[in-house]
N, C-alpha and C positions, 0 to 999 in steps of 0.2 A: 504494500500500500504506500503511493505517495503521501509522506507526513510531511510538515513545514511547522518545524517547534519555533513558537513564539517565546514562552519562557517556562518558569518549571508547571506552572498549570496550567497552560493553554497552547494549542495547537491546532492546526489545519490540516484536516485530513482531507484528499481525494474521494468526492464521493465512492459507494460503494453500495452492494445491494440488501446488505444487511442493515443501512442505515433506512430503510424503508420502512421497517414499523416504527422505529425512532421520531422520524418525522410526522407519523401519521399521528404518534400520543402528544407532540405539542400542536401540533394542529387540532387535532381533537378536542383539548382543554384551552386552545388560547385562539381558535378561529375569529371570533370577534375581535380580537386583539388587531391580529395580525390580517385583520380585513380592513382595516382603516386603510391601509397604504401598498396593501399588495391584492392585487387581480386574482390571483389562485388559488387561495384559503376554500373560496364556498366549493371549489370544483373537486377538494381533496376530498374526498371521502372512502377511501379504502388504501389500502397498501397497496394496490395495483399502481391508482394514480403516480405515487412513488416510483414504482419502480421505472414505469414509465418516462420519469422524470427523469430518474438515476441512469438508464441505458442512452437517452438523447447526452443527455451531460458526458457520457464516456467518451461516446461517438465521437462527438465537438472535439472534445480533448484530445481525442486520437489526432483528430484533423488539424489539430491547432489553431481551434477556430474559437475555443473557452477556456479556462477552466474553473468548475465549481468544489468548492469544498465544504464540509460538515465544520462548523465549528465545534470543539473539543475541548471546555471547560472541565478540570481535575475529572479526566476521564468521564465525562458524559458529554452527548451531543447534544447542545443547548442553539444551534443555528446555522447560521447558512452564509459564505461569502462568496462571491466570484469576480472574476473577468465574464461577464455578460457576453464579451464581443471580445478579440484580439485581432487589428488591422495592423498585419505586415507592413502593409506597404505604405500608411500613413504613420506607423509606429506609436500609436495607442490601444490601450485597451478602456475599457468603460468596467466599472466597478459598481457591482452590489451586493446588498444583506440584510441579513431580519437577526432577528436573533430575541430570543425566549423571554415573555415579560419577566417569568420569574430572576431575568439572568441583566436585568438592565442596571446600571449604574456602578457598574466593576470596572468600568474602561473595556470590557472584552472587544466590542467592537473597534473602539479605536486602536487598541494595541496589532487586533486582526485587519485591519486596517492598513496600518503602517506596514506591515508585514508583506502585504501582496502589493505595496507601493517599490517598496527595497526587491522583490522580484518583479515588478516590472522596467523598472528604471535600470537595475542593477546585471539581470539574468537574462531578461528576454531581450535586452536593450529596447526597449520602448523609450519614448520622447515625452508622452503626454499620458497622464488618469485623469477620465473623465467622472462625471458622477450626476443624474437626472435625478432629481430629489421634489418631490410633491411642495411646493410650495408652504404649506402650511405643517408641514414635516419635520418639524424646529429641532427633534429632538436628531435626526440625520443630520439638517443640516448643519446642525451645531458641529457633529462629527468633521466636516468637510473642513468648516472655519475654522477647527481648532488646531487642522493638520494641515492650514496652510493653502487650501485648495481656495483657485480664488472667482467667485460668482462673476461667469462669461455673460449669461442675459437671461432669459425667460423665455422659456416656449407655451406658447398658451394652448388650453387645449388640447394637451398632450396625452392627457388617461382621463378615461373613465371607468372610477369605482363606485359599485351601487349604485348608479343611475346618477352619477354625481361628476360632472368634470373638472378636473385638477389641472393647473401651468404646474410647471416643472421650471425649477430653478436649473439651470445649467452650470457646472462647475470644472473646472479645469484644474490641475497641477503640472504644472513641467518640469521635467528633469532639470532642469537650469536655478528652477528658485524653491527644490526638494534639498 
C-alpha cells in the first residue's frame, strides 16, 4: 500500500478496497454533515457505492491522472484527501477533502494538506495547487488562507447542492511563494 506519513499519528494512505465499509460508517453517521459541501453523501448508501469509488480512484492513479487517499488518524480512517485532477502539461494539480466531524479541529487537514502540497511541488514537480472551495465554506477556506494559498476570483454558479447553488472561491498556490 502506498502510505505518505505525515507525522507519528497521521498519515495518507492510497485508497484501497477494504476502506469501503470505513467510508460507508462515517457517511452513515455524519451524511448530513458532510452534505453541506459535498455532492455525494445522499448517493452513498451501500459499500458498493465505495467501492465503486475506490476502483475509479485506482484506475486514475494508474493513469496519472489522480490521486486519492484515506486519511489515517492514530490508525483509523477519519477522511479523504486528493489530487482531484493532475495536469502534466500545465503542471498543476487541484486538491480536495472532507474529513470526519468527529475528527475536526486537530489540524489533520491542514497538516494532510501540507503534505500533498510538498508532493506536489517537490515529487511530481508540479508548478501550481489549486483549490475550488464553496464560498460560504469558511471552515476550508480558512485551511487554504492559513497555508498561504492565495484567492484567484470566484466562479459563480459552480455547484449545486440540494437544490441550492454555490460560487466557489478559486484559490491558487505556487511553487514560487510555497
Amino acid at each position: 500500500m502506498f502510505t505518505l506519513d505525515v507525522d507519528p499519528d497521521l498519515a495518507l494512505a492510497l485508497v484501497e478496497h477494504s476502506f469501503a465499509s470505513q467510508y460507508l460508517d462515517i457517511v452513515s453517521l455524519q451524511r448530513d454533515y458532510l452534505a453541506q459541501w459535498l455532492v455525494w453523501p445522499p448517493l452513498a448508501q451501500d459499500e458498493a457505492f465505495f467501492e465503486r469509488f475506490i476502483e475509479k480512484s485506482l484506475h486514475d492513479y494508474a493513469a496519472g491522472n489522480s490521486l486519492v487517499c484515506g486519511i489515517i488518524y492514530r490508525g483509523e480512517l477519519v477522511g479523504n484527501i486528493s489530487f482531484n485532477s493532475i495536469d502534466k502539461k500545465l503542471r498543476k494539480v487541484e486538491i480536495g477533502y472532507w474529513l470526519s466531524q468527529s475528527y475536526q479541529g486537530k489540524g489533520i487537514v491542514s497538516r494532510s494538506v501540507t503534505k500533498l502540497i510538498d508532493l506536489a511541488f517537490n515529487q511530481l514537480k508540479m508548478d501550481k495547487v489549486e483549490a475550488f472551495v464553496a464560498i460560504e465554506n469558511q471552515a476550508s477556506r480558512s485551511v487554504c488562507e492559513r497555508l498561504g494559498f492565495k484567492l484567484e476570483g470566484v466562479i459563480t454558479r459552480a455547484e449545486q447542492l440540494n437544490g441550492r447553488m454555490y460560487d466557489h472561491a478559486a484559490y491558487g498556490l505556487h511553487k514560487s511563494g510555497w
